[in-house]
Each structure stands twice: as C-alpha cells, then as structure tokens.
C-alpha positions in Angstrom: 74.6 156.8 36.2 78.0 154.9 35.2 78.9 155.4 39.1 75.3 154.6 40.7 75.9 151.2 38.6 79.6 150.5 40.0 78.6 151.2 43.1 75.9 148.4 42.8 78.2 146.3 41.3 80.8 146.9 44.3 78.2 146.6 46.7 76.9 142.7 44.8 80.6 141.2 44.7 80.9 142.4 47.9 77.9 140.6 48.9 78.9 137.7 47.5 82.1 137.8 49.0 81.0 138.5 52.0 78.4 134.9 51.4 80.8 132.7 50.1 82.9 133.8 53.2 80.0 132.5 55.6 79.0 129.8 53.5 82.6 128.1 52.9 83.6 124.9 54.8 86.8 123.2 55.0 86.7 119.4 55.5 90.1 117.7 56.0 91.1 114.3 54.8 90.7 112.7 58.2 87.2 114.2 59.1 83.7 113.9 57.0 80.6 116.3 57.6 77.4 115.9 58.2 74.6 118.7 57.4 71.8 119.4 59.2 69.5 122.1 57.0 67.2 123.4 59.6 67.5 120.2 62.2 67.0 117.8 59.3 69.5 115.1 58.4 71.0 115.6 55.2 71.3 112.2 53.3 75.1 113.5 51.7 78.0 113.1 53.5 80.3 115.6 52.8 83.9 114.6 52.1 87.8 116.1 52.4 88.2 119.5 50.5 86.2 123.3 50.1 82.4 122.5 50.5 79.2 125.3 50.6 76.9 125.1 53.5 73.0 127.8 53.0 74.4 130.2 55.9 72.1 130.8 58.9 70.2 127.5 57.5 72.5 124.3 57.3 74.8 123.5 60.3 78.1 121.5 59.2 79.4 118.9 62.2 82.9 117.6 61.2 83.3 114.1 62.4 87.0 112.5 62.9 87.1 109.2 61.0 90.7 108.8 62.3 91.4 105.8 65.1 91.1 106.9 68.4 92.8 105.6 71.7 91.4 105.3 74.8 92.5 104.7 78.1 90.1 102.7 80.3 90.1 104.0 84.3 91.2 101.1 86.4 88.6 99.2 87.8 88.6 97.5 90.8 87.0 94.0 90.9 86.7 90.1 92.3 87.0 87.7 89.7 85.6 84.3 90.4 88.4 82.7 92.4 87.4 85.1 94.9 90.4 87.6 94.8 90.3 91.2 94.8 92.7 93.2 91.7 92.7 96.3 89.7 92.5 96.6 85.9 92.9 99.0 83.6 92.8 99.2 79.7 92.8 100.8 76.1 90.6 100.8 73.4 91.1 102.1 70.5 88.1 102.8 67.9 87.0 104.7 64.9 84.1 105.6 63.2 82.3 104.3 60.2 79.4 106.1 59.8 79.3 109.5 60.7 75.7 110.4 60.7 74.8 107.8 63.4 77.8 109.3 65.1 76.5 112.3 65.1 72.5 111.5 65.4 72.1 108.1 67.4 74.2 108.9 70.1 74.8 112.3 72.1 78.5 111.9 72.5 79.9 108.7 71.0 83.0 109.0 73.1 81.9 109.1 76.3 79.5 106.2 75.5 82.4 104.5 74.3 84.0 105.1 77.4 81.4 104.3 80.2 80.7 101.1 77.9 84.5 100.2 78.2 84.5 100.5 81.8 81.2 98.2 82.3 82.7 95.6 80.6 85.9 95.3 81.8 84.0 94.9 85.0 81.8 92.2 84.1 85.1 90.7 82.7 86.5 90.5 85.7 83.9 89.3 87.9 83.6 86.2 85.1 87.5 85.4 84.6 89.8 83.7 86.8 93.0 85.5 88.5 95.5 83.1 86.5 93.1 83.6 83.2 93.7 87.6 83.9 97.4 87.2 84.2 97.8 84.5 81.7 95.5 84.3 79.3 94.6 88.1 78.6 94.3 87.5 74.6 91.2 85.6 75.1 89.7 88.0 77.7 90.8 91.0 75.1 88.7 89.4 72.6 85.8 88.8 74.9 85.8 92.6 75.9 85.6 93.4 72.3 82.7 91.6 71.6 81.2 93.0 74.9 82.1 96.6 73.3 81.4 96.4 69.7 78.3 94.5 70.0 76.3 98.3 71.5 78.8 100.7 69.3 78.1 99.1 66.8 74.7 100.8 66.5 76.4 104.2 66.6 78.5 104.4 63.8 81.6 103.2 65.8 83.5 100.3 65.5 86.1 99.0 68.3 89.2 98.0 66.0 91.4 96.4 69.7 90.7 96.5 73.3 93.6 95.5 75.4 94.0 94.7 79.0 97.1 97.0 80.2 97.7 95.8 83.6 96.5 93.9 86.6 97.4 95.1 90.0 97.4 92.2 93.2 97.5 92.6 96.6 101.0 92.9 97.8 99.8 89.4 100.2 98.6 88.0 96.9 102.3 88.8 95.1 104.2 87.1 98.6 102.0 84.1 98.0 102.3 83.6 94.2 106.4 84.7 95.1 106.2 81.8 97.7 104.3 79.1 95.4 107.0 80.2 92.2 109.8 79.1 94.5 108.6 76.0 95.9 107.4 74.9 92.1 111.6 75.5 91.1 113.0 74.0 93.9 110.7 71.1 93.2 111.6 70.7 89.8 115.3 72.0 90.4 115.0 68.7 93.1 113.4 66.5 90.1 116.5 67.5 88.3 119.0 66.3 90.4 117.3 63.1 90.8 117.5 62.9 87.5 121.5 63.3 86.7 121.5 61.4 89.7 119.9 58.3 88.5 121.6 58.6 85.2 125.2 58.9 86.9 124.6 55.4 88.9 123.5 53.9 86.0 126.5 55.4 83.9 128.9 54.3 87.3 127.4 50.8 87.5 128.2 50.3 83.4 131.7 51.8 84.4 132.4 49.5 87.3 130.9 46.5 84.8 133.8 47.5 82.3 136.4 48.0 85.3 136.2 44.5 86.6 136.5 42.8 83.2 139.3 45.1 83.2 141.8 45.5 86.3 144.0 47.4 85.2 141.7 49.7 83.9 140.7 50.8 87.7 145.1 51.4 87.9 145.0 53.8 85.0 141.9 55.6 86.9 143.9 56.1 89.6 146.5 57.5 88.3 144.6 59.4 86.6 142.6 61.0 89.8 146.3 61.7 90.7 147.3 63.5 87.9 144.2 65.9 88.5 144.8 66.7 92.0 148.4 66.8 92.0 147.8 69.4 88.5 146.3 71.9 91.2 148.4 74.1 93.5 147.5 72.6 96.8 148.8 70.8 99.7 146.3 67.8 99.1 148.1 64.6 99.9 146.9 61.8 97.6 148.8 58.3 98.9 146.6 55.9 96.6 145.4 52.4 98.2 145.2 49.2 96.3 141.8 47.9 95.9 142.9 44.7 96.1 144.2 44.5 99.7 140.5 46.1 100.8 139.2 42.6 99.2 141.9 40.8 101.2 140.7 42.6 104.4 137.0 41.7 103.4 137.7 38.2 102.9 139.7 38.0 106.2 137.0 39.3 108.4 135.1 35.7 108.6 138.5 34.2 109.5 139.2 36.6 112.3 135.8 36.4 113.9 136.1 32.6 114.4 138.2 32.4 117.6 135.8 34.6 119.3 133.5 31.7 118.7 135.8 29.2 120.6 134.9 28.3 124.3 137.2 30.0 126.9 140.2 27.7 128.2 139.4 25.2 131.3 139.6 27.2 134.8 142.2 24.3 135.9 144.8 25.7 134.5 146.6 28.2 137.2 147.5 31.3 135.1 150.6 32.6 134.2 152.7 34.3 136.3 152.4 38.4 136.4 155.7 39.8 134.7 157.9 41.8 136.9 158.3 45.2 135.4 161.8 45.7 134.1 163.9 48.5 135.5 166.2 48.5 138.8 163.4 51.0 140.0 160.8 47.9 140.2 162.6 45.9 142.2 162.2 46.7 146.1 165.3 46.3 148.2 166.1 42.9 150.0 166.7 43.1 153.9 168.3 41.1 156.3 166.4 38.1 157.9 167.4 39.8 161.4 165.1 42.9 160.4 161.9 40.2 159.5 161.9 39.3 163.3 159.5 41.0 165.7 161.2 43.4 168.1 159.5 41.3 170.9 161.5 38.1 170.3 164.2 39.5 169.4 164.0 41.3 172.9 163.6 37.8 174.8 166.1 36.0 172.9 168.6 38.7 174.0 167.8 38.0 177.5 168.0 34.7 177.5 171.7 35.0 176.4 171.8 37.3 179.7 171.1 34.8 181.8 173.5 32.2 179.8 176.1 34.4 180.2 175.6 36.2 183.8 173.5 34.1 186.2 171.1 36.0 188.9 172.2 37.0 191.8 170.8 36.1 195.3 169.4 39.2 196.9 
C-alpha cells in the first residue's frame, strides 16, 4: 500500500514538473508579452521575469520594446526643381504598446518599412534639390510626421528619421563644381577690389603726409633701398630724385614752344654743306692741262706745227 501511494506521489510531482515545465515563460527586461487564451486578447501585459502561461490553451508572443534601427532602401526620385537623385535613410522606432503591436498590425516592421519608403518618396517629389542637400533637418522632421502619424495606431512610435545621403548625377555634381568656382572667384575678385580700394585710399593719405613732408619721401627711399639691397640679388637700385621729374614736367611747355614758331624766310641761301674731315674726303687736284678736251688740245698742237715748219709745195 505504502509503495502503490509513492508511486502516485512520484507519478503527481512528476506531473507537475513535467506542467510547470510547459507552462513556464521567461520574459526579459527588454521584451513584454502578450497572451492570447484561446485567440482572445488578454487585457495583462506580462512583464520582465518567470511568468505561467495554461499550456495547450494560452499562446505567449514576446514583443521587443527596445529601439530599433532601420535602414530605408534608396529611392530614386524628382524633386520639384525637376532633377533626378537617390535617397536613402534610417529610422529608428520602438514600441509602446505591445498589444496593438501584436493585434492591429500583422508585422509592424515591415509596415514600418514600406511606410518609410513612401514617404521619403513623397518627400522628395515636394522638396527642392538645395532644400535636400541643405536643409535636411527640416525635411527629417517632415518625414517623421509623415511616419508617426499611421504608426502611431500600431503601438509604435518613430523616435528619429534621418536622411543619410543624396546621390546626383555626376553632370549635376560638374555643374554645381562649375557654379562653386565661379561664386569664389567672384568673391575672391570682390576681395581684391576691396584691399585694392583701401590701399589707394591708404596711398593717397600717405602721399598727403609726404608732400607736407619732403623729406619724408628721402627716408622712403632709402628705405626701399635698404630692403632690396638686404636680399642676395644682383638687383641694381640707382634711386632718382623726384624733384628733377617735376623739373622735366615743368619744362615740357617751354620746349614745345619753338615748334610753334613759323619756319625762317626761304630768302636766306642755306649754309654751306660741311666738307667731311679726313685726307680720304678730299679728292685729288689735277693739272689744268688734264681739264682740256683731247680735241683742242690736238689742234692747238697743230697749229704750233705749222708756226714752226711751214707746208711744203707738192
């Protein structure tokens, strides 16, 4: 009898083991569960530690309450400027009620997801290209709202959504590469215009103080000197006096006015052509006897014939 009643005994804790085994759940601090008892929603939310589900008649379905990033696919777009790019994101969420997680929507992920991507599509098509590159914590903001406004009705809410990175058209980056240069080497132009006008200024309030000063424009001279001649070069420097460049200025007026004067009268015969100097210049004198024509010279020769010899008679 003592044995029949052990063996029942054995057989009961073993039973009991053997339920507790099936019906013991273990809900971690990050996760919550929700019971279904034959299909029906339990109203308790079971929390972090050991919890006892009916075997074969309650279903436990741990939800994790624990943020959750997720990377949007790149989507390819036109934003309203009319230019083509490709986006991509990451959202991160959680979940705040974990029976509408579980019972409002199928897979709250994946709705998450496909809602993600929609957005960010409409987002594009509404935003500008400079807005996208520029102004992405407005448009972040904007895609939340878009998000969290569905999710919210699932027991999930969207704690950031952030725009990763935009992709152009490598004849979109040459043009924006083009239009960044031209925008510094107009203001890099601006700039020198700048220092420009101020140095003129600064030069003109110099030269002010110079010509109350003369010998202040001495001591810059020398000064200029100093620096070249400080160098290791073969610069010359031979400095010029400032003065005699007035002189000169002054005595252009004066030189220009016997241009002005009328020529001299044509009466007067002009002078005489110089001889050029040198024994080389100077051709050779001849005789007068060499300046007579051969043919005079011929007759006068003959008529000292006949002075001297008569003619005979034949």
């Amino acid at each position: 009898m003592v044995e029949a009643l052990v063996a029942a005994g054995i057989a009961v804790g073993s039973g009991g083991v053997l339920y507790a085994l099936a019906a013991a759940r273990v809900v971690k601090q990050y996760e919550r569960g929700v019971v279904l008892r034959l299909g029906r929603l339990k109203d308790s939310v079971r929390g972090p530690g050991l919890t006892m589900i009916v075997p074969f008649v309650d279903r436990l379905r741990k939800v994790n309450m624990q943020i959750v990033t997720m990377p949007v696919p790149a989507q390819d777009g036109i934003t309203r400027d009319n230019v083509t790019v490709r986006v991509d994101a990451v959202i991160y969420f959680k979940v705040i009620d974990p029976a509408d997680a579980v019972i409002q929507v199928e897979d709250y992920q994946f709705a998450v997801s496909q809602m993600a991507q929609t957005s960010l599509r409409s987002i594009i098509g509404k935003s500008d290209l400079d807005d996208l590159l520029s102004n992405r914590e407005k448009l972040n903001q904007g895609l939340e709202l878009m998000i969290d406004s569905p999710a919210i009705g699932w027991g999930v809410q969207i704690d950031r959504v952030e725009i990763k990175d935009v992709s152009l058209p490598e004849t979109m980056k040459r043009s924006m590469a083009r239009q960044a240069e031209a925008d510094r080497e107009r203001r890099a132009r601006v700039i020198n215009a700048d220092a420009e006008l101020q140095a003129s200024k600064k030069l003109a309030e110099a030269a002010g103080v110079m010509s109350e000063q003369p010998a202040a424009l001495q001591l810059r001279l020398l000064q200029t000197v100093v620096a070249v001649a400080a160098e290791k070069n073969s610069t010359l420097v031979l400095p010029f006096p400032v003065e005699l460049l007035r002189f000169l200025e002054r005595a252009q007026p004066s030189a220009a006015a016997p241009a002005e004067t009328p020529p001299a009268p044509a009466e007067t015969p002009p002078a005489p052509a110089e001889t050029p100097a040198g024994p080389a210049a100077v051709p050779p004198v001849e005789p007068a006897a060499a300046e007579i024509p051969p043919a005079q010279a011929h007759s006068e020769i003959v008529d000292d014939g006949e002075e001297n010899n008569p003619p005979k008679n034949l």
